[in-house]
N, C-alpha and C positions, 0 to 999 in steps of 0.2 A: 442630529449629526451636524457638526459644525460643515460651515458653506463658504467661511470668510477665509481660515488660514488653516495652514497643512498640519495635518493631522504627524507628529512624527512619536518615535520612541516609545514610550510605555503608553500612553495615547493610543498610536496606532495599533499596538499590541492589546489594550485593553478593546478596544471596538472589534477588531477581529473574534476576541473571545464571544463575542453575541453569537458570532454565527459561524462557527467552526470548533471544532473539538483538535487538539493533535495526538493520535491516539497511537500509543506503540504495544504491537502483539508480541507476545513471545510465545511461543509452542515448543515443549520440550517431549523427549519420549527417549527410552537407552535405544540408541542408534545400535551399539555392539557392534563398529565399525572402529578399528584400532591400526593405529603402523606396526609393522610387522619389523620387528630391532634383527636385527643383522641379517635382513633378506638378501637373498643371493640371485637375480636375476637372469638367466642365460636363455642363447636362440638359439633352437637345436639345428644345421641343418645337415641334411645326411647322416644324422649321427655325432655328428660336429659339434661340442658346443662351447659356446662364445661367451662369456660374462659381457654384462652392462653395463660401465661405470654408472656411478652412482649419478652423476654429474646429467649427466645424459639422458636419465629415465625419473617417473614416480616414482616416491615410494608403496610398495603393496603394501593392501591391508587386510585386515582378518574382515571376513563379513559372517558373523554369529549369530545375526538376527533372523529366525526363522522367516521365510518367503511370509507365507498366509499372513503372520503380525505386523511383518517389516509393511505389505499394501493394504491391511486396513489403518496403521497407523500416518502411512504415508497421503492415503486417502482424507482422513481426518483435517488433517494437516492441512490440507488442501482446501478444502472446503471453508475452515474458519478464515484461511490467507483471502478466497477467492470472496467470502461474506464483506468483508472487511474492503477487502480492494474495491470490488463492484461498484460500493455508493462512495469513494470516497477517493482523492487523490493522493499518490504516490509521492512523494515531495522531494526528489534530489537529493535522500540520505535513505538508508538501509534500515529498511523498519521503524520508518516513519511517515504513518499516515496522515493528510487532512481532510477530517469526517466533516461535514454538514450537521450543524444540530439537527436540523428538520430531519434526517435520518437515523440520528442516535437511536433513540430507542428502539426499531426494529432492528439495528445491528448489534447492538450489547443485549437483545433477548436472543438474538439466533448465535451468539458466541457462547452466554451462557448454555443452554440446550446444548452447546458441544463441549461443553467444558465438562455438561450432567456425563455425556456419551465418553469423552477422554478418561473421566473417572470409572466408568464400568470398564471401560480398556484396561485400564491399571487393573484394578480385582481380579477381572480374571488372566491377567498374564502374572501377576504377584501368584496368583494359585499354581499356575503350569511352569514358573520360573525352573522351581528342581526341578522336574522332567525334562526341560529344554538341558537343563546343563548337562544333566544324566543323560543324554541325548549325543551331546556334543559332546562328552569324554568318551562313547563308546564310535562316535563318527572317526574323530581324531586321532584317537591313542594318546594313551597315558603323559608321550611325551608332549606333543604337540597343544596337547588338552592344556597342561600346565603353564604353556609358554601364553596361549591364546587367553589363556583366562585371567592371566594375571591381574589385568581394567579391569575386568567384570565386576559389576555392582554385586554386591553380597545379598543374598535372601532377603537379609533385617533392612540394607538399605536403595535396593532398585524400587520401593513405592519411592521415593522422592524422587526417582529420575521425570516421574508423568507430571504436564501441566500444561495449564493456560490457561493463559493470565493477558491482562489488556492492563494500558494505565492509561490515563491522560494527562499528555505533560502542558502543565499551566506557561500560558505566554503572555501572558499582560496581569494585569489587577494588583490589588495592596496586596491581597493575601500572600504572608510568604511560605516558602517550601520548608519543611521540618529536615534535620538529616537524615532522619529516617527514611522521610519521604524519597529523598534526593537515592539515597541508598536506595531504595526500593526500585527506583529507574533505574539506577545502574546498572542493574542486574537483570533488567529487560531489554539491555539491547547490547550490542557487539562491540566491546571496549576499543575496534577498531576501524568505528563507523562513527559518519558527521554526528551520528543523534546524542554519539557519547560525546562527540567535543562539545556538543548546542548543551548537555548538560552542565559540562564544565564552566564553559558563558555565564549560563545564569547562576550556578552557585557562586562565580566570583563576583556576576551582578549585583545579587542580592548583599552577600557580605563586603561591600562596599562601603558602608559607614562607617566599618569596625576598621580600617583601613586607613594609614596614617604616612606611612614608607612612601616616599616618591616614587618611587621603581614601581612598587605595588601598585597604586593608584593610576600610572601608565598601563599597563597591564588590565586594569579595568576598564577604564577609558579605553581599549581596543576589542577588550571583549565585548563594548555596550555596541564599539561601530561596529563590528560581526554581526551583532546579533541587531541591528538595524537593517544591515543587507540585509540577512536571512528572512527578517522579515518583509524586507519588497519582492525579495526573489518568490519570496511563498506565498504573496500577495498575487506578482505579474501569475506564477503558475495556474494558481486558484483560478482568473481568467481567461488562462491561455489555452487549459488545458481540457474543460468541459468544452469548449468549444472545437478543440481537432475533435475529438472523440466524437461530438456528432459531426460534423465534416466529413469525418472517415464513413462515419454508419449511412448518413446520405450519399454519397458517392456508389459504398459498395452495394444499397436498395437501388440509385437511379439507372449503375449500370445493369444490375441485371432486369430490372424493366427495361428496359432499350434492347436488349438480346435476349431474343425469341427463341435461340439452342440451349439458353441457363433457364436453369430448374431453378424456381426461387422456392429457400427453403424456410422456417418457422426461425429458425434463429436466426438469418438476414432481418427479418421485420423485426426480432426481439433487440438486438442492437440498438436499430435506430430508438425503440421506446426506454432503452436502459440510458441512452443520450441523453434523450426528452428529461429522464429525470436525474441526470447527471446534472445538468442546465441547470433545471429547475432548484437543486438542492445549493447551489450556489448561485441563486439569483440577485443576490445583492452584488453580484459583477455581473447581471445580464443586464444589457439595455432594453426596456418597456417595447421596442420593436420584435427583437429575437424572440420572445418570452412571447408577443401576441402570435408571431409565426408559429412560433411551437402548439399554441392555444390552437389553431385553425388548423394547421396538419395532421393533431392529434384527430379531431374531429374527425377529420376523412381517413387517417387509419381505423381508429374505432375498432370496431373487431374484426377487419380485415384477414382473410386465414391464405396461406400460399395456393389453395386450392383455386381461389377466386379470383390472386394475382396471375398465376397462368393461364387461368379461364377464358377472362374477362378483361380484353386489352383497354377497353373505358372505363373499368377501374386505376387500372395501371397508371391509364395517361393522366389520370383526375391524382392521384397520389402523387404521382414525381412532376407536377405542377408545385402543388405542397411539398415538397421536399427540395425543391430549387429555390423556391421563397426561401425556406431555412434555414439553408447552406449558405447562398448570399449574404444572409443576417448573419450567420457563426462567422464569416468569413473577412466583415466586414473590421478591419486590423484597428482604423480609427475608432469605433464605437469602443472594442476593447480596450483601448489604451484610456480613452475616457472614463471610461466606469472605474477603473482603476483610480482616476484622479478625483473623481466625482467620491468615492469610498473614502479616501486619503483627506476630503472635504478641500481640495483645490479646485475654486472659480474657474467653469467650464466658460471658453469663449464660445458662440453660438459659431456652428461653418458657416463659411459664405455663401454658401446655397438656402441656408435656412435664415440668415439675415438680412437677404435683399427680397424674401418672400414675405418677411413678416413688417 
């Protein structure tokens, strides 16, 4: 890692690619959630009723999707979003994650495995489709049937409404992106979210050599500075942000150690170890102190169970010893901002506490 001069631009993009994936989900399933064209709104009272301009209210929607499919696919759903999130940071745009390589692999097997589960979803609601419809024409009536169904995916084409799908969108390196490729992301994410403009950046980064137009070549030139912030902003986050998350998960174990009325329960202590390896997964922004804290903490959680935290207050008091060491370390704003510069390979000055020592 260079130690002399700052790391900027496709540089600092190429280095981050070692140790992070940006990986965008997309989850699809027929919602059979539609606006309802020339709904008529009214509030009845006494007898009385009142229209709602338009102005003033929603629009109502048709909701078709049987309860039992609409919460096991909604559950599903869940589950890949929560896989995904858990080991990885949220980034300041809609459906765009920053993974840890060191976690990839457990996360792209446990997406695949739901992706095996998404497609048995599909089969059998592809088998129960006519019935559901045959269902909802004898719920509705013939007229209302007509009007609600008109969206509705046909037989031959509701399998293609099911999926999930992950991509990883490339942020530094030679290799460049195919149209296909580029095409392929687009269609993973919300044509009216940051991830779709951060794609449009780099497609116009990339075809910047072909580029000749003044105008044009401004235009790139402001996509590359975008996409320079983006990249410190996604940088500072990377360090900013495994560290509140254990901050928070220590605070909310120390206080209920400290209150002898609170029940401490299994997912309080699961917290703070989902921190632990939050940190950990992006340790190339932890400073070698944080990371030994976490090393010795761990230690004394161990296999600690809440039976033995309410039990046993010299457990207790031995654990949020450990976890105030921690928190201190997570909390410490210079370290972070160091590591950050130290990553970026900008000459750390020693503090002045540690150069009148040495």
């Amino acid at each position: 890692m260079p130690t002399t001069t700052d790391l900027e631009g496709g540089q600092l993009l190429s280095q981050l690619n070692r140790h992070v994936f940006m990986v965008m989900l997309h989850v699809s399933w027929p919602k059979m959630t539609y606006q309802i064209a020339d709904a008529i709104v009214e509030i009845d009272k006494g007898g009385d009723k009142t229209e709602v301009e338009e102005q003033f209210r929603t629009h109502p929607q048709w909701q078709l999707m049987p309860e039992h499919w609409r919460k096991r696919l909604v559950n599903l759903e869940g589950r890949a979003r929560t896989l995904l999130s858990s080991s990885s940071i949220q980034f300041a745009t809609r459906g765009v994650s920053v993974l840890p390589v060191t976690r990839a692999t457990d996360v792209f097997s446990g997406l695949r495995m739901l992706r095996e589960e998404m497609l048995s979803y599909r089969d059998d609601f592809v088998k129960e489709y006519d019935t559901i419809l045959a269902s909802l024409r004898v719920e509705l009536g013939k007229e209302l049937y007509e009007e609600a169904a008109r969206k509705l995916p046909s037989s031959e084409n509701v399998r293609d409404k099911f999926g999930l799908v992950w991509a990883i969108m490339p942020t530094g390196g030679r290799a460049e992106i195919t149209e296909e490729q580029f095409l392929t992301l687009e269609g993973a994410v919300d044509p009216d979210s940051r991830a779709y403009e951060i794609l449009q950046q780099l497609r116009a980064s990339q075809n910047a050599n072909t580029v000749t137009d003044d105008e044009a070549e401004d235009l790139i030139r402001e996509a590359r500075d975008q996409m320079a912030r983006f990249t410190q902003d996604m940088l500072n986050d990377m360090a900013r942000e495994p560290r509140q998350m254990l901050m928070d998960a220590s605070d909310n174990l120390m206080e209920a150690l400290r209150d002898p009325s609170r029940t401490i329960r299994n997912g309080t202590i699961e917290q703070v170890r989902r921190a632990f390896e939050m940190v950990e997964g992006f340790s190339f922004l932890a400073s070698p102190q944080l990371l030994e804290q976490i090393n010795r903490c761990r230690e004394g959680l161990g296999n600690v169970t809440p039976q033995m935290l309410n039990s046993d207050a010299e457990i207790g008091a031995r654990l949020a010893a450990g976890l105030q060491g921690v928190r201190e370390e997570a909390a410490d704003a210079q370290a972070s901002t160091e590591a950050v510069r130290r990553f970026r390979g900008v000459k750390i000055r020693k503090r002045k506490k540690e150069a009148a020592t040495t």
